[in-house]
C-alpha positions in Angstrom: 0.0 0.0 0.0 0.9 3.4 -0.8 -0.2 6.7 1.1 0.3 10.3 0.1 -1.3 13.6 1.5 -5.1 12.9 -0.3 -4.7 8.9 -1.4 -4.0 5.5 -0.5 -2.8 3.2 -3.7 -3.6 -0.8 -2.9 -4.2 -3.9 -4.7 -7.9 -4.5 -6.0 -10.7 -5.5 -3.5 -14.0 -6.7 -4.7 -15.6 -3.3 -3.4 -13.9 -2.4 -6.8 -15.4 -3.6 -9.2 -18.9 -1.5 -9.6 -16.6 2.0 -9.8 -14.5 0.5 -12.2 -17.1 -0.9 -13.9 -18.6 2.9 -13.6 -15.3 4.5 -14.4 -14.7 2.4 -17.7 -17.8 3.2 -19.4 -17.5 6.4 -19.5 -16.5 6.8 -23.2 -14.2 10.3 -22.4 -12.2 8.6 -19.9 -11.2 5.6 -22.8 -11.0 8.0 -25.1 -7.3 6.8 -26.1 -7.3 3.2 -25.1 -8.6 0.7 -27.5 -12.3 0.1 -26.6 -14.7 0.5 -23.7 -14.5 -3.1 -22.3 -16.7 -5.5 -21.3 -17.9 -6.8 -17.6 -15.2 -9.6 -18.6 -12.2 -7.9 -20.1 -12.8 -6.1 -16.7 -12.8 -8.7 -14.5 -10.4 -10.3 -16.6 -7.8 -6.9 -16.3 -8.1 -7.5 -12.6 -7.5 -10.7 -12.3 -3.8 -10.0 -14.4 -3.5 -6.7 -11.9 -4.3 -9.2 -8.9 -1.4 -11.5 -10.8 1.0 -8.8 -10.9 0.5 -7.9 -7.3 1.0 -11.7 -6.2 3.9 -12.3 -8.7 5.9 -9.1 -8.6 4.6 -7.2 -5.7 3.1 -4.5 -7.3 0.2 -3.5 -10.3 -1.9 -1.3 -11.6 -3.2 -0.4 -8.0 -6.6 1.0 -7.4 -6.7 4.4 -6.3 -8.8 5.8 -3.0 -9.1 9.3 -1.6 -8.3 9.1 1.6 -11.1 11.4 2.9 -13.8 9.6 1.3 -12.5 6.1 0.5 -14.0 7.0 -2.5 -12.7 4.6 -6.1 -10.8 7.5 -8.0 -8.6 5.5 -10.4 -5.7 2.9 -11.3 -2.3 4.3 -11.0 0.9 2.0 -10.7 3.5 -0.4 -12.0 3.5 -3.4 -14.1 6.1 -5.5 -16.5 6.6 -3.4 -19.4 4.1 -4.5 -22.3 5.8 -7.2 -25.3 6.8 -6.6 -28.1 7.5 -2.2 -27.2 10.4 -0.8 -25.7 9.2 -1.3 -21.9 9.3 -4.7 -22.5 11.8 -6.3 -20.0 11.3 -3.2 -17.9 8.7 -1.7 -14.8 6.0 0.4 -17.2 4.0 3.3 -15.1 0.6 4.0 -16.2 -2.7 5.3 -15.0 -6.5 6.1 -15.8 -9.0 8.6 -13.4 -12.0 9.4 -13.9 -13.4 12.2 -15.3 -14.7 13.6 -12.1 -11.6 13.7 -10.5 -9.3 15.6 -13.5 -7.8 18.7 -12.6 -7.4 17.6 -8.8 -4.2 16.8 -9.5 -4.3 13.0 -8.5 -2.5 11.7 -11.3 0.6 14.2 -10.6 0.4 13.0 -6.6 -0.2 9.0 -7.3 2.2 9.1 -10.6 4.9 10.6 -8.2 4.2 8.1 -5.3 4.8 5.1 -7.7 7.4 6.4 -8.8 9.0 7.0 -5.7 7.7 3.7 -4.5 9.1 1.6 -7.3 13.3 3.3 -7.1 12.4 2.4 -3.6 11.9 -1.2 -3.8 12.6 -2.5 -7.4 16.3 -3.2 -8.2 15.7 -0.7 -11.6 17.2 1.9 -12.9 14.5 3.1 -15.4 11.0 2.9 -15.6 9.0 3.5 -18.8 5.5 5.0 -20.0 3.8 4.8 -23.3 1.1 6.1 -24.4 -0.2 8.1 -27.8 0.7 11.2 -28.9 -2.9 13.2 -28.9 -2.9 12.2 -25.6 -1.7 15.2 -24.2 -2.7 14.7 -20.7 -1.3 11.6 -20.3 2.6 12.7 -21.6 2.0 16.1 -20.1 1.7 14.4 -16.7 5.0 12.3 -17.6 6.6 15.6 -18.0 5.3 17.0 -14.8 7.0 13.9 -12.8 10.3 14.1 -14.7 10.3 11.5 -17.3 11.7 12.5 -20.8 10.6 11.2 -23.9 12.8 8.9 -26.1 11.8 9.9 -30.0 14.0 6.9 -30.6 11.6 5.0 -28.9 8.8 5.6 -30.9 6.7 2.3 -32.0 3.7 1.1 -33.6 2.2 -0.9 -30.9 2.2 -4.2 -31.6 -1.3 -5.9 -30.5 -3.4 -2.9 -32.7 -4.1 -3.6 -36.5 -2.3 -1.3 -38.9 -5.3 1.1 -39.4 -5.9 2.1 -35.9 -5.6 5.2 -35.0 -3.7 4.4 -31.7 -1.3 2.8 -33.7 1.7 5.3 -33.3 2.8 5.4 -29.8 5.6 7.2 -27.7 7.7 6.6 -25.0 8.8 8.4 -21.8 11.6 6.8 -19.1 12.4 8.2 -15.8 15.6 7.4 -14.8 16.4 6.3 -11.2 18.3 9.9 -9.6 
């Protein structure tokens, strides 16, 4: 578990599930990703986070304000995705909802992983991808000190050719 000022990161709990469910359907908040997913590819995306957690001690972890115990997001680690640069590496990544943009809960739970995972993982690196409209997303990688690698650039493998998602970057934070 991790705690900061406003949140608490942990592993999934079945309390989860409805907000997720909630948070996944909302079309703006998967704007970027590939498709909004089903009650299955949900239960089936925490069941590999719940994996993650068991095998490598850390995941995508769900996200709780503090105050409220209230389901705000996903924000952690996880092996770094085949067949992209990250593979073989810790990859960062994170999703909120809608509700709780501009609060700055990415920046504070982003930074917290981050910390946590220099902390405890014998790494020196850990990556992000995402797609370039995705401003938010790399803007936030700026905020908490990751540079992009142009080098790094990839089409992402799993994703047909005509997909629009296609193209993706790649940030790294190195260990200070």
């Amino acid at each position: 578990m991790i705690d900061t000022e406003r949140l608490v990161l942990r592993p999934y709990e079945v309390r989860d599930r409805p907000a997720i469910l909630s948070h996944v359907a909302d079309a703006e908040v998967m704007r970027f990703l590939v498709a909004l997913p089903t009650e299955a590819d949900v239960d089936a995306a925490i069941a590999r986070q719940n994996g993650y957690q068991r095998d490598h001690g850390y995941c995508f972890w769900s996200v709780e304000e503090r105050t409220s115990g209230a389901f705000v997001g996903v924000c952690g680690l996880k092996p770094g995705a085949l067949g992209t640069p990250v593979e073989g590496a810790v990859e960062i990544g994170w999703r909120f909802g809608r509700d709780h943009w501009g609060c700055g809960f990415a920046r504070e739970a982003a930074a917290a992983t981050l910390d946590w995972g220099f902390a405890n993982l014998p790494v020196d690196r850990i990556g992000a991808i995402t797609i370039l409209p995705n401003t938010r997303s790399w803007g936030l990688m700026e905020r908490i000190g990751m540079l992009r690698d142009h080098a790094a650039d990839f089409d992402h493998p799993i994703l047909p050719d005509d997909s629009p998602f296609k193209r993706h970057i790649t940030y790294w934070k190195t260990r200070s």
